[in-house]
TORZA-464929 format. One record per residue: residue in one letter; x, y, z of N, C-alpha, C, O, CB in turn. Coordinates in steps of 0.001 Angstrom, whole numbers, padded with zeros to 6 digits, always signed. Glycine has a CB too. Layout:
% TORZA-464929
aXYZXYZXYZXYZXYZ
...
***
This chain:
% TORZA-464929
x+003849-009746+007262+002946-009516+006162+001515-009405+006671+000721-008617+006157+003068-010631+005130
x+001224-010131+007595-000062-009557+008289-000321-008314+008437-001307-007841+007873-000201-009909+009447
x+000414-007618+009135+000373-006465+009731+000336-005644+008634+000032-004459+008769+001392-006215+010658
x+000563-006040+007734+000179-005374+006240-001196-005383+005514-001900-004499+005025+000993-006025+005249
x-001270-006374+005605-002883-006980+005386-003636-005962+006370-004189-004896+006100-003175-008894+005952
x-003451-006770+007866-004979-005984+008763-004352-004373+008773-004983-003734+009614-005349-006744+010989
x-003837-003953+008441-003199-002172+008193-004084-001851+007091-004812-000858+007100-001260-001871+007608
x-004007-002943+005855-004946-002093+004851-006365-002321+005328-007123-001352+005345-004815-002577+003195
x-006806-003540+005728-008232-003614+006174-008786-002033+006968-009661-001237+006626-008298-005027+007336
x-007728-002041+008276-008460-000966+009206-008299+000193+008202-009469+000396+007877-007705-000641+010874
x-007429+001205+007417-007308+001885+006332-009093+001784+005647-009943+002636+005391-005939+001149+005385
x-009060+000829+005586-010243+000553+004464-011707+000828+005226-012681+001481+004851-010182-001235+003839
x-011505+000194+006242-012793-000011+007378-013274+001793+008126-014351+002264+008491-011981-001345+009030
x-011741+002396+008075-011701+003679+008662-012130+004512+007288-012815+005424+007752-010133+004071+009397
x-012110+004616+006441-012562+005207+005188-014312+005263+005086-015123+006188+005049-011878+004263+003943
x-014432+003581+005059-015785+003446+005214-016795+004492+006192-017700+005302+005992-015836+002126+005678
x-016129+003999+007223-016957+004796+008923-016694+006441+009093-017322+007174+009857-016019+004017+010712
x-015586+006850+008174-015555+008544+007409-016556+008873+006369-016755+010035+006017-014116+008864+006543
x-016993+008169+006026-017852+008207+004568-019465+008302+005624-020346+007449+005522-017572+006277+003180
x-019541+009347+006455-021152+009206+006904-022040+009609+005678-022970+008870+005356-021584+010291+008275
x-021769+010816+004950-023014+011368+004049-023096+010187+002685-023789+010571+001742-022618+013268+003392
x-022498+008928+002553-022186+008544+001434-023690+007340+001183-024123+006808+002206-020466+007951+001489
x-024065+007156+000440-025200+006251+000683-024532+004786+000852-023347+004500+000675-026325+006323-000592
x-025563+003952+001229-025655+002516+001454-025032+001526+000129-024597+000414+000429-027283+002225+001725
x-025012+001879-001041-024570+001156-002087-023276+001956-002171-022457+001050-002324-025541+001080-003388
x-022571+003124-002164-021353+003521-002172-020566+002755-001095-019500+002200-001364-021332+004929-002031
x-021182+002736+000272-019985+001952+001462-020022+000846+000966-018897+000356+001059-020280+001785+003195
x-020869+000022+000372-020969-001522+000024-020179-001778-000771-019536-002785-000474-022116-002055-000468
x-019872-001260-001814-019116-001298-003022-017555-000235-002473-016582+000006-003187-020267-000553-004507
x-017705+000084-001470-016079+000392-001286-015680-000743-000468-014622-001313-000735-015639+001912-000479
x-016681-001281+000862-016388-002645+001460-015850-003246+000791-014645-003396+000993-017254-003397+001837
x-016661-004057-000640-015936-004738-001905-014657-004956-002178-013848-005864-001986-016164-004179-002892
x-014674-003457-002884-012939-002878-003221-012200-003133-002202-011160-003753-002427-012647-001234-003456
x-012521-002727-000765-010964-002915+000040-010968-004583+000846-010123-005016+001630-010772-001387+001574
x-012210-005275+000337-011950-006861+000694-011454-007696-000008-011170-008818+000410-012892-007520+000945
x-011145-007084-001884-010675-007254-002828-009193-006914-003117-008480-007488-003941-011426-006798-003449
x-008791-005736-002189-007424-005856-001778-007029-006345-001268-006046-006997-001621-006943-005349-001458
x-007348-006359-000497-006600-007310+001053-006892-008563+000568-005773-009059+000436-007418-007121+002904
x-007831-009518+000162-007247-011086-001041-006148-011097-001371-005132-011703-001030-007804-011312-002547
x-006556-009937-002499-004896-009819-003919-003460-009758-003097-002404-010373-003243-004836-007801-005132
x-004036-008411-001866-002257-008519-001498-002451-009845-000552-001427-010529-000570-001365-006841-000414
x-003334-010308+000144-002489-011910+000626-002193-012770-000250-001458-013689+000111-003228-012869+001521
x-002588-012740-001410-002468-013833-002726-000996-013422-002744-000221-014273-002309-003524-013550-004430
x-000388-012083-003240+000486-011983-003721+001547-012063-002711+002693-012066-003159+000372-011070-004438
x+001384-012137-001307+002384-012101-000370+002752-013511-000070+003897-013871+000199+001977-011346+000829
x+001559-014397-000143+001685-016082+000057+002506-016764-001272+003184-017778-001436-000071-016864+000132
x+002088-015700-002072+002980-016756-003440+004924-016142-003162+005952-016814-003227+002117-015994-005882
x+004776-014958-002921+005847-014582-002704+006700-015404-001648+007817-015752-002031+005659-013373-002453
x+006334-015732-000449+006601-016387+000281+007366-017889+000248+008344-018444+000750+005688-016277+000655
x+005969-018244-000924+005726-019859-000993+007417-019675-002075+008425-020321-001791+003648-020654-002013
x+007354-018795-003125+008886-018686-003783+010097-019172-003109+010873-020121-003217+009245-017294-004010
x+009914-017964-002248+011098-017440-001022+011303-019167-000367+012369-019780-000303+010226-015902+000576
x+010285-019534-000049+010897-020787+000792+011134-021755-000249+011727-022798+000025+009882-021462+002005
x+010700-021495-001499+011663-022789-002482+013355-022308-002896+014318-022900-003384+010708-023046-004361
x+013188-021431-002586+014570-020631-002920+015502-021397-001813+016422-022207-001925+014486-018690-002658
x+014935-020859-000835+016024-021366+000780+015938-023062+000266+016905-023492-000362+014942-020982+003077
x+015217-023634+000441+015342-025112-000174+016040-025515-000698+016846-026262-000143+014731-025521-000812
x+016127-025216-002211+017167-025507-003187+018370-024540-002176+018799-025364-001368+016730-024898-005079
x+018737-023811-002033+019909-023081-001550+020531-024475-000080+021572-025119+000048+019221-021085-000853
x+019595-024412+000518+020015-025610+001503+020373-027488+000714+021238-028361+000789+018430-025674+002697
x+019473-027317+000238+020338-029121-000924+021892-028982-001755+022823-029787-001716+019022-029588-002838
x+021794-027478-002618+022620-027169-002595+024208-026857-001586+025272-026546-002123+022052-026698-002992
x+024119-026940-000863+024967-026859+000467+025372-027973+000795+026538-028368+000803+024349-026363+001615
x+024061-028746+001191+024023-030478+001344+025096-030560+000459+026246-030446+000881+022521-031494+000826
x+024883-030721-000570+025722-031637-002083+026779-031010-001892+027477-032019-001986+025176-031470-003917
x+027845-029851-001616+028571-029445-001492+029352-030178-000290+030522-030559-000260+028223-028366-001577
x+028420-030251+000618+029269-030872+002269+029926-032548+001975+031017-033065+002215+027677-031096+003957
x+028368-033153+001201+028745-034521+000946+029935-035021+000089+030616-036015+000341+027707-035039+000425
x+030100-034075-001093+031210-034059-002086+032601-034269-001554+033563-034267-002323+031206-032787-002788
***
């Protein structure tokens, strides 16, 4: 999931440094936007995650209780 993250950063960073004729408040406010992505998608990849490993959890107690039975 990193490699997802710093993929959109450089995406974002390479947009910026294409944008020569663009003024000083346009790159600033696209900086913004693509530092505002790359948050959201780590927000949404860490919660996803943080799920995923309650899932395996319960799936592993579950197992437990099965072995002990």
């Amino acid at each position: 999931m990193k490699k997802v993250v710093l993929s959109l950063a450089a995406v974002a960073l390479l947009t910026i440094v294409s944008c020569k004729d663009a003024n000083q408040e346009a790159v600033e406010e696209t900086t913004q936007d693509a530092i505002e992505t790359v948050e959201e998608t780590a927000h949404d990849a860490t919660e996803a995650i943080e799920e995923f490993a309650e899932e395996v959890e319960d799936s592993i107690e579950a197992v437990e209780e099965e072995i002990a039975e």
